[in-house]
mmCIF file as Biopython writes it, N, C-alpha, C and O atoms, coordinates in Angstrom:
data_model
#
loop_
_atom_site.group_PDB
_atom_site.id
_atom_site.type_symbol
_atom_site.label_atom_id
_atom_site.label_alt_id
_atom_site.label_comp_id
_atom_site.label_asym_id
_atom_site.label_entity_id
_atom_site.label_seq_id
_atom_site.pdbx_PDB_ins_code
_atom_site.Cartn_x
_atom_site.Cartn_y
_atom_site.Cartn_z
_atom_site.occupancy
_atom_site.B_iso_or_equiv
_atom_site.auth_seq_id
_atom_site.auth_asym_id
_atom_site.pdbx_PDB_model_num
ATOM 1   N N  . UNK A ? 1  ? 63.004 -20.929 -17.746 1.0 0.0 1  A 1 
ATOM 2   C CA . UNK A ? 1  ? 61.870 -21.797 -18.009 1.0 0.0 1  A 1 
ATOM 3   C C  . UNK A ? 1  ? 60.582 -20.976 -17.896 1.0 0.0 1  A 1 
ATOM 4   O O  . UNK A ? 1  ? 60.387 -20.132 -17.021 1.0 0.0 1  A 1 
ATOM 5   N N  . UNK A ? 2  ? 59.761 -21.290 -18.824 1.0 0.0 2  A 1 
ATOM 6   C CA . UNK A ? 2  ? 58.234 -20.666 -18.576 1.0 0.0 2  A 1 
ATOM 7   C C  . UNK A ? 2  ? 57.527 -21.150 -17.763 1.0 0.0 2  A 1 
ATOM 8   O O  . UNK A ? 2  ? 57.581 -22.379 -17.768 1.0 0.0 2  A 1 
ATOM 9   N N  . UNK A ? 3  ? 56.767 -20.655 -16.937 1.0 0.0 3  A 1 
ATOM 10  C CA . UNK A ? 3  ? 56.131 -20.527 -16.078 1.0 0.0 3  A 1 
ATOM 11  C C  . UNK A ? 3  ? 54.532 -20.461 -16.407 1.0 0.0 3  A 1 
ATOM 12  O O  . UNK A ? 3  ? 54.103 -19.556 -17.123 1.0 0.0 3  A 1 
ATOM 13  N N  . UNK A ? 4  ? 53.669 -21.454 -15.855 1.0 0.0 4  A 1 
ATOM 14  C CA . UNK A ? 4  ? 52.042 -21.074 -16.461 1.0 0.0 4  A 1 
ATOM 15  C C  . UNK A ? 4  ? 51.475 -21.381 -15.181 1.0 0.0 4  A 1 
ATOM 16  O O  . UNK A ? 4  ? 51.826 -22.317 -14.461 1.0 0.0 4  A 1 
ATOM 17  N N  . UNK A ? 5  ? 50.512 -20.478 -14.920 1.0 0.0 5  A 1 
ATOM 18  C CA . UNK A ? 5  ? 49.505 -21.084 -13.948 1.0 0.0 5  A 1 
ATOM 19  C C  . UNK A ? 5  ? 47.673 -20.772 -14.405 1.0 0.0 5  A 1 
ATOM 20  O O  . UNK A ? 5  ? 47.181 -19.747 -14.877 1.0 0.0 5  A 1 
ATOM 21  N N  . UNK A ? 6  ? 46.991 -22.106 -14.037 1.0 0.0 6  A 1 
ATOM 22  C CA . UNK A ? 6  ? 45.628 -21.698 -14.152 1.0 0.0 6  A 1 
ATOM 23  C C  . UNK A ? 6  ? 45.026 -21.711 -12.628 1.0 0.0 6  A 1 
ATOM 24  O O  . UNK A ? 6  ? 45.300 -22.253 -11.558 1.0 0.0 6  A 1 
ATOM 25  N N  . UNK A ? 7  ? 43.957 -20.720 -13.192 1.0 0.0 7  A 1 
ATOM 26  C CA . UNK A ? 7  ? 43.887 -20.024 -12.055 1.0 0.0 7  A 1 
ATOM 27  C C  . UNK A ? 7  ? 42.355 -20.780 -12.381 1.0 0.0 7  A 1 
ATOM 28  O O  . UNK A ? 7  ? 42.138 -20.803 -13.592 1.0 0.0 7  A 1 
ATOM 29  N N  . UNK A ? 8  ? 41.255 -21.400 -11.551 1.0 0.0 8  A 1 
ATOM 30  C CA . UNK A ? 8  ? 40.398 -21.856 -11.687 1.0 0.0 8  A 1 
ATOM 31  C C  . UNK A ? 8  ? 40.312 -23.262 -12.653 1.0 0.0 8  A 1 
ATOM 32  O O  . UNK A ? 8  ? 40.274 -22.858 -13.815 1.0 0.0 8  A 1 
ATOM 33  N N  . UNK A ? 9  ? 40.279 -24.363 -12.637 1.0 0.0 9  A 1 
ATOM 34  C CA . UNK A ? 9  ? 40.509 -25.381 -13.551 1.0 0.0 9  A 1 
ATOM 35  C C  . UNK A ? 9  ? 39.560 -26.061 -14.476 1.0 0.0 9  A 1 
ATOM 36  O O  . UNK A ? 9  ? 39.647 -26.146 -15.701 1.0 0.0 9  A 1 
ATOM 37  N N  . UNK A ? 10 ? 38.562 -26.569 -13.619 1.0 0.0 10 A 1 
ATOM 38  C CA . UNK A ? 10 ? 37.412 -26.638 -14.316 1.0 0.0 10 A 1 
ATOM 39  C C  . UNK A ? 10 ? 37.669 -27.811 -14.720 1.0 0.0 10 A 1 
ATOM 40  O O  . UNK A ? 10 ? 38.675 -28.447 -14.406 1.0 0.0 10 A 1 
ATOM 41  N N  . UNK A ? 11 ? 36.576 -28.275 -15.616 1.0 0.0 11 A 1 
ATOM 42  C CA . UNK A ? 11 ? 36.826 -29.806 -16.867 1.0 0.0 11 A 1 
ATOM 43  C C  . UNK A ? 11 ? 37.819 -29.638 -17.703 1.0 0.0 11 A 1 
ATOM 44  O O  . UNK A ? 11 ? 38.761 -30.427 -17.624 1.0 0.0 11 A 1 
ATOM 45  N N  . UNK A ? 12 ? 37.845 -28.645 -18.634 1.0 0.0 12 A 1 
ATOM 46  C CA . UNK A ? 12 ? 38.378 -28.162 -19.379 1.0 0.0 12 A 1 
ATOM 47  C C  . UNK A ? 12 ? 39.946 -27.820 -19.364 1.0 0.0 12 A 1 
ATOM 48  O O  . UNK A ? 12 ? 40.776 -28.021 -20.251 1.0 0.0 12 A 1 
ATOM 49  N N  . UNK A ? 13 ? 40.106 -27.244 -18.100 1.0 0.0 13 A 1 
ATOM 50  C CA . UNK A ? 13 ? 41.297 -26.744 -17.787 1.0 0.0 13 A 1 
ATOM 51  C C  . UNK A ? 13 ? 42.177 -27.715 -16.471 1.0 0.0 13 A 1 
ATOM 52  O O  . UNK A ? 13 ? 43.243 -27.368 -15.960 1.0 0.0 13 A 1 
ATOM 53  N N  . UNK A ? 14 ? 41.516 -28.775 -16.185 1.0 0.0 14 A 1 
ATOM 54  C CA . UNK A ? 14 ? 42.204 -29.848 -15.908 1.0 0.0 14 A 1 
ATOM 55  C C  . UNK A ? 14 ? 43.460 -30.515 -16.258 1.0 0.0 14 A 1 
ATOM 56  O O  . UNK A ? 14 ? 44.578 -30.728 -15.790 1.0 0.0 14 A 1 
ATOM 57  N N  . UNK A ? 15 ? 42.708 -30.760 -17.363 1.0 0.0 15 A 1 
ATOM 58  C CA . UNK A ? 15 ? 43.061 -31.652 -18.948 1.0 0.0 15 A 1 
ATOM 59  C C  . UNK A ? 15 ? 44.361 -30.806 -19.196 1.0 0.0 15 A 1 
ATOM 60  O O  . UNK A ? 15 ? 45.505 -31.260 -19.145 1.0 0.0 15 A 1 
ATOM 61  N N  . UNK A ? 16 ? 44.019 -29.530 -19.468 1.0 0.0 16 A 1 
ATOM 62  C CA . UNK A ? 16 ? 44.957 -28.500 -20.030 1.0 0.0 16 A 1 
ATOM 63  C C  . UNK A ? 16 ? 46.029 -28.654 -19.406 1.0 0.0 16 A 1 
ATOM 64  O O  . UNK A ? 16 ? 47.053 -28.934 -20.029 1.0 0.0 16 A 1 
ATOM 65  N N  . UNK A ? 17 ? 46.031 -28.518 -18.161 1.0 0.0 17 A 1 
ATOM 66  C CA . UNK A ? 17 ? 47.104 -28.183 -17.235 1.0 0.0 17 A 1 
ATOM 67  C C  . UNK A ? 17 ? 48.045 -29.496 -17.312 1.0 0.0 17 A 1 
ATOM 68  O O  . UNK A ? 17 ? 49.249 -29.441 -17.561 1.0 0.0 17 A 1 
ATOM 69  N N  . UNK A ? 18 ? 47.114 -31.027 -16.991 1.0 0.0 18 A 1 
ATOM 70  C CA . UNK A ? 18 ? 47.873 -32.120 -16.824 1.0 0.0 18 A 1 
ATOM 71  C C  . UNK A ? 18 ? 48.709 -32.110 -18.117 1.0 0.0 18 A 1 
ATOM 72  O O  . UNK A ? 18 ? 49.923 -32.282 -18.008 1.0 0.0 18 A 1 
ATOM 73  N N  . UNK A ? 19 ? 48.213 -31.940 -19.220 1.0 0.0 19 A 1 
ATOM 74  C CA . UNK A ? 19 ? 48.987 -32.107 -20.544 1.0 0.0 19 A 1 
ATOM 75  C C  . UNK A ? 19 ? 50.998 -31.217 -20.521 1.0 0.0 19 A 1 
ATOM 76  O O  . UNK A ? 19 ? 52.116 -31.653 -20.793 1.0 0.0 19 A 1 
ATOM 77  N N  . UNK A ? 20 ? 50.477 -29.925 -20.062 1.0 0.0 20 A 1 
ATOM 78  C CA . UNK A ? 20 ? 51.610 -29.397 -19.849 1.0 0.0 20 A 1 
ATOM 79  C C  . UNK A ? 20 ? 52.535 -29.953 -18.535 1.0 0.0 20 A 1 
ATOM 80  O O  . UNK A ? 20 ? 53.756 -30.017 -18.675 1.0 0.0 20 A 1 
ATOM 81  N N  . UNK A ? 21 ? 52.098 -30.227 -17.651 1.0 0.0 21 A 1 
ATOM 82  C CA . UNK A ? 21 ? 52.656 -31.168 -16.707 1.0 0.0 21 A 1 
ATOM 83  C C  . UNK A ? 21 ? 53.553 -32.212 -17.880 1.0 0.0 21 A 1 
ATOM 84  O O  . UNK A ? 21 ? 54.696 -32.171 -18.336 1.0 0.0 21 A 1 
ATOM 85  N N  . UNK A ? 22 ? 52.708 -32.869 -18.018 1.0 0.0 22 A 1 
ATOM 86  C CA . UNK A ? 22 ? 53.337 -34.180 -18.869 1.0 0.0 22 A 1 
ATOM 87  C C  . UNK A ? 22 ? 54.044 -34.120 -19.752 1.0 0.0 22 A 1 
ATOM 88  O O  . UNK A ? 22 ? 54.378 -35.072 -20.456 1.0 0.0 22 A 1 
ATOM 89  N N  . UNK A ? 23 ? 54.496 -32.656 -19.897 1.0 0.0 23 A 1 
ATOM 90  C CA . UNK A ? 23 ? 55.450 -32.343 -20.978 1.0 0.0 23 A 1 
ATOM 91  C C  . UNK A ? 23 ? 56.703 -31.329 -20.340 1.0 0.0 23 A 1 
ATOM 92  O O  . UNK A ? 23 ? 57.496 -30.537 -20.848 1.0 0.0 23 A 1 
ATOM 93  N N  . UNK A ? 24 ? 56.503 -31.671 -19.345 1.0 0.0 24 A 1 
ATOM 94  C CA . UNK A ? 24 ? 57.681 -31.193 -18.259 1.0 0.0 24 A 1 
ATOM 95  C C  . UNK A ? 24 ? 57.763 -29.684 -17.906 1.0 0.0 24 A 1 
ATOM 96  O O  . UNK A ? 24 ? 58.760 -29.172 -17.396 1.0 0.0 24 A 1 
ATOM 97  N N  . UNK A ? 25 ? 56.753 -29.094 -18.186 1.0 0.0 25 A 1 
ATOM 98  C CA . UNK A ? 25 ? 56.088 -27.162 -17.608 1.0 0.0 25 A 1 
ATOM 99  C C  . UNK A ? 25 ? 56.108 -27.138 -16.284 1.0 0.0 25 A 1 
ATOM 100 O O  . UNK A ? 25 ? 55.812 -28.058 -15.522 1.0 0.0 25 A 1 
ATOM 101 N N  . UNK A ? 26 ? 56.369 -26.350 -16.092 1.0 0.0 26 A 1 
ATOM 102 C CA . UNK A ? 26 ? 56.444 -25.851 -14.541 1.0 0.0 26 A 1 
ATOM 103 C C  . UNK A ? 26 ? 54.945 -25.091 -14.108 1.0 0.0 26 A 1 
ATOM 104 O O  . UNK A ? 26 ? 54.981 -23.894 -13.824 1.0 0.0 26 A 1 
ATOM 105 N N  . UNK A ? 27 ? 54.016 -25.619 -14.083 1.0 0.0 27 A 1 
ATOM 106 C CA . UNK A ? 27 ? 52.641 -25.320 -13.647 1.0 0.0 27 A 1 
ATOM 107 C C  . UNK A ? 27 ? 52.475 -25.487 -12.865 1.0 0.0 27 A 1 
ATOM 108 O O  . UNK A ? 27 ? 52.813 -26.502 -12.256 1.0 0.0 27 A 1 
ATOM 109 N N  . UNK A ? 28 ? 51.442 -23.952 -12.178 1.0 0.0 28 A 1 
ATOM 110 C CA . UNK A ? 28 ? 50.945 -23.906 -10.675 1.0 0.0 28 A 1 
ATOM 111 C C  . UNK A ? 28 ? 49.241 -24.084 -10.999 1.0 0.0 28 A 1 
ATOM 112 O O  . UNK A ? 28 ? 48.813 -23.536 -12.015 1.0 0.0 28 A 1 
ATOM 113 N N  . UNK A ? 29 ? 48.543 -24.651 -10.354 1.0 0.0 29 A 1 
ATOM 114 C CA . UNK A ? 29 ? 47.368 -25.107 -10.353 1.0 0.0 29 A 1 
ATOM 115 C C  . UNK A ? 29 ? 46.914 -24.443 -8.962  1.0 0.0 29 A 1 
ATOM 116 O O  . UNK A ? 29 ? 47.462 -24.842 -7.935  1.0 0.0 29 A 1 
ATOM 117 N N  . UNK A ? 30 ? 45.828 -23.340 -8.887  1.0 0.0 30 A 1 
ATOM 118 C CA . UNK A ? 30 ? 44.894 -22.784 -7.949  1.0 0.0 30 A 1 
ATOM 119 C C  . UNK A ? 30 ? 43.100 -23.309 -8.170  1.0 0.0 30 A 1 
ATOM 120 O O  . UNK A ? 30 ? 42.585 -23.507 -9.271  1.0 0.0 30 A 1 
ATOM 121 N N  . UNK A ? 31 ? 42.595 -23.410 -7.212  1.0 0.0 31 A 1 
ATOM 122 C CA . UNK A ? 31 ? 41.462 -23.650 -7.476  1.0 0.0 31 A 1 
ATOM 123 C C  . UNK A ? 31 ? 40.636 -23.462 -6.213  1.0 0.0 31 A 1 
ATOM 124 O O  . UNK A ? 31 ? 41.198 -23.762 -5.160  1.0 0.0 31 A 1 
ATOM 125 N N  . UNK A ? 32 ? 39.567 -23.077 -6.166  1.0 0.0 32 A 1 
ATOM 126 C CA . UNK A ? 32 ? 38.725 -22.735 -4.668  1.0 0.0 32 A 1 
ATOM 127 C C  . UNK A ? 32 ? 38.404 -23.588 -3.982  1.0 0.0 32 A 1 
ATOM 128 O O  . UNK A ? 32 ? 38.290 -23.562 -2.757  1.0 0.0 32 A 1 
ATOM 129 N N  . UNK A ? 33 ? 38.140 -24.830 -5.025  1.0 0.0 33 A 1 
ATOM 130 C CA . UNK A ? 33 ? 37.781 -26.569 -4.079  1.0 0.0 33 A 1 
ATOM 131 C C  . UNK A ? 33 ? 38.722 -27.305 -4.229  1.0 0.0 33 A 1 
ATOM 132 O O  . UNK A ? 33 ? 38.776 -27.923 -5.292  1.0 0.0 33 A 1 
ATOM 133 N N  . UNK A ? 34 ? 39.687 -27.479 -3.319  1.0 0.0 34 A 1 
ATOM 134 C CA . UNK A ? 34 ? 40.933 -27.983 -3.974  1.0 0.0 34 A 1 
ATOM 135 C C  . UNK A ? 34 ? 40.668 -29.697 -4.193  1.0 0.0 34 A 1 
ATOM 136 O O  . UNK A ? 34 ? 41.541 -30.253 -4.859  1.0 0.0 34 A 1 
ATOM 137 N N  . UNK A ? 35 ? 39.953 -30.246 -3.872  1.0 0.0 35 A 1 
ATOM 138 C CA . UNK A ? 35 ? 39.112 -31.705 -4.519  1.0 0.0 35 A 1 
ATOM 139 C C  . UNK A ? 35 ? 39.761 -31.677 -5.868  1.0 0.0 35 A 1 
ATOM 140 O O  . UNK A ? 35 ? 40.657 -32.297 -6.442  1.0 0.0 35 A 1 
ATOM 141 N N  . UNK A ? 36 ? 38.735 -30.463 -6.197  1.0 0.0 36 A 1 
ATOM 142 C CA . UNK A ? 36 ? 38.710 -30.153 -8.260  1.0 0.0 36 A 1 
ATOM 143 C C  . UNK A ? 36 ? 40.172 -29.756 -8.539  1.0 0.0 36 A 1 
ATOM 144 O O  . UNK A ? 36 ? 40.389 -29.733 -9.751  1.0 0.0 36 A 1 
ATOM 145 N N  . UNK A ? 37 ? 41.396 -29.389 -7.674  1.0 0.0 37 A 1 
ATOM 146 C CA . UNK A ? 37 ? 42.208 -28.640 -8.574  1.0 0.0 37 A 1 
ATOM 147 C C  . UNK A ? 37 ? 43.332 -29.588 -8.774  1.0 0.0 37 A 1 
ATOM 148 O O  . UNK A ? 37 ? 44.268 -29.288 -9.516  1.0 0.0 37 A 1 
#
C-alpha cells in the first residue's frame, strides 16, 4: 500500500489529505499546531 504524508497542512492541504483518507490511503498528518492538523 502507498503511503503519503503531509507534512504541514494548512487550508489547502487539509482538504487534500481528508480526501485521500476518504478513499482509504494510509495518511500520516504532521503539523506544528496540532488544533490545525
Amino acid at each position: 500500500m502507498t503511503k503519503i504524508a503531509f507534512l504541514g497542512t494548512g487550508i489547502m492541504g487539509a482538504g487534500m489529505a481528508r480526501n485521500l483518507i476518504d478513499a482509504g490511503l494510509d495518511v500520516t498528518v504532521w503539523n506544528r499546531t496540532q488544533a490545525k492538523a
